[in-house]
C-alpha positions as CSV (number, residue, x, y, z in Angstrom):
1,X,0.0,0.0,0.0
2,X,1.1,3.5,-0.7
3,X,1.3,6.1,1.6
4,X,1.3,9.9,1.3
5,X,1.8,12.4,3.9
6,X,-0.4,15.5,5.3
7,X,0.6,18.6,6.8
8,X,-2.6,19.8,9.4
9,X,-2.7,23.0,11.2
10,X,-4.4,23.3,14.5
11,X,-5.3,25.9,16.5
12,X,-2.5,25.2,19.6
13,X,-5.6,24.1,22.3
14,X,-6.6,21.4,20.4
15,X,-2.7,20.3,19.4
16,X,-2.4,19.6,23.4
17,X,-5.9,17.9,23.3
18,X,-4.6,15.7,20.6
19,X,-1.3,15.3,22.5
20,X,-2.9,14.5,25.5
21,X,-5.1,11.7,23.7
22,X,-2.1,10.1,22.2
23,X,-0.2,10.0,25.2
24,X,-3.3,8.2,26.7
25,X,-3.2,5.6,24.6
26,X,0.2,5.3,24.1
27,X,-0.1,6.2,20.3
28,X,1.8,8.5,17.8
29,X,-0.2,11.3,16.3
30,X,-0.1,9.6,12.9
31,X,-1.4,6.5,14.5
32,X,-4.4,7.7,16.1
33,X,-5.3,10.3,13.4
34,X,-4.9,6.8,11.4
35,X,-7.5,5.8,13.4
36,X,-10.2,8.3,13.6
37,X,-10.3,8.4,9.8
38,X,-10.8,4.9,9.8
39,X,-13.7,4.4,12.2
40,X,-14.7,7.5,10.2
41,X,-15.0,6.4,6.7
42,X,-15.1,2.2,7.6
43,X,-18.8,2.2,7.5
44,X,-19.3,4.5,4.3
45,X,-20.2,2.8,1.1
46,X,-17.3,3.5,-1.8
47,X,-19.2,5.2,-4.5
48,X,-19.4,2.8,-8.2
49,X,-19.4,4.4,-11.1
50,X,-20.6,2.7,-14.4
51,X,-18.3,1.7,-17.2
52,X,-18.6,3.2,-20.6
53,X,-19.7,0.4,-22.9
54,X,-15.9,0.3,-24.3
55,X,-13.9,0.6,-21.3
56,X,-16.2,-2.4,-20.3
57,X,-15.6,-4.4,-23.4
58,X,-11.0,-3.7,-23.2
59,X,-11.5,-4.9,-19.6
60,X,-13.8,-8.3,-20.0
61,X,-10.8,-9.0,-22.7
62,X,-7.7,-8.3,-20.7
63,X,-9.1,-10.3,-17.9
64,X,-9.4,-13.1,-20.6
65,X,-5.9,-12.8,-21.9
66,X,-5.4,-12.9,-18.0
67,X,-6.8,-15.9,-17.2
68,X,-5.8,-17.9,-20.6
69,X,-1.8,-17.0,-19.7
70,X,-1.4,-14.4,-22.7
71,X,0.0,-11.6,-20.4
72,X,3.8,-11.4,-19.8
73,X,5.1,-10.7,-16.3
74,X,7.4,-7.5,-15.9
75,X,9.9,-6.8,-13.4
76,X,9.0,-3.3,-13.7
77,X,7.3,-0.7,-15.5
78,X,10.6,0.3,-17.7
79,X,10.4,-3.3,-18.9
80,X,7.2,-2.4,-20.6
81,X,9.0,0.3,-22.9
82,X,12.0,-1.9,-23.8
């Protein structure tokens, strides 16, 4: 999984709140922001979108070259431009 980081700014009485609430729980700050956006978001429903018509058709094929062995593995994306 990738990760990416985020810069937050917070007024300073609720940086010692947060502080306080890590040190409770014996957490880092990225940790337990980690985990209010999880319990935040676990229960949403992701939103689907429908395929266009060809986007549907390229993928039902490349999932059949898949499974009948016609794709070639790469070692990396670089490969693919060789």
């Amino acid at each position: 999984m990738s990760s990416t980081q985020l810069k937050v700014t917070l007024p300073l009485n609720l940086f010692d709140y947060l502080q306080a609430r890590t040190q409770k729980f014996g957490l880092s700050m990225s940790a337990y922001l980690r985990h209010l956006i999880i319990e935040d978001v676990k229960e949403m429903e992701m939103p689907e979108f429908t395929m266009s018509e060809s986007t549907e058709k390229t993928a039902l094929k490349a999932l059949k070259d898949f499974k009948s062995g016609k794709l070639k593995k790469t070692k990396s994306v670089d490969d693919l431009f060789k």
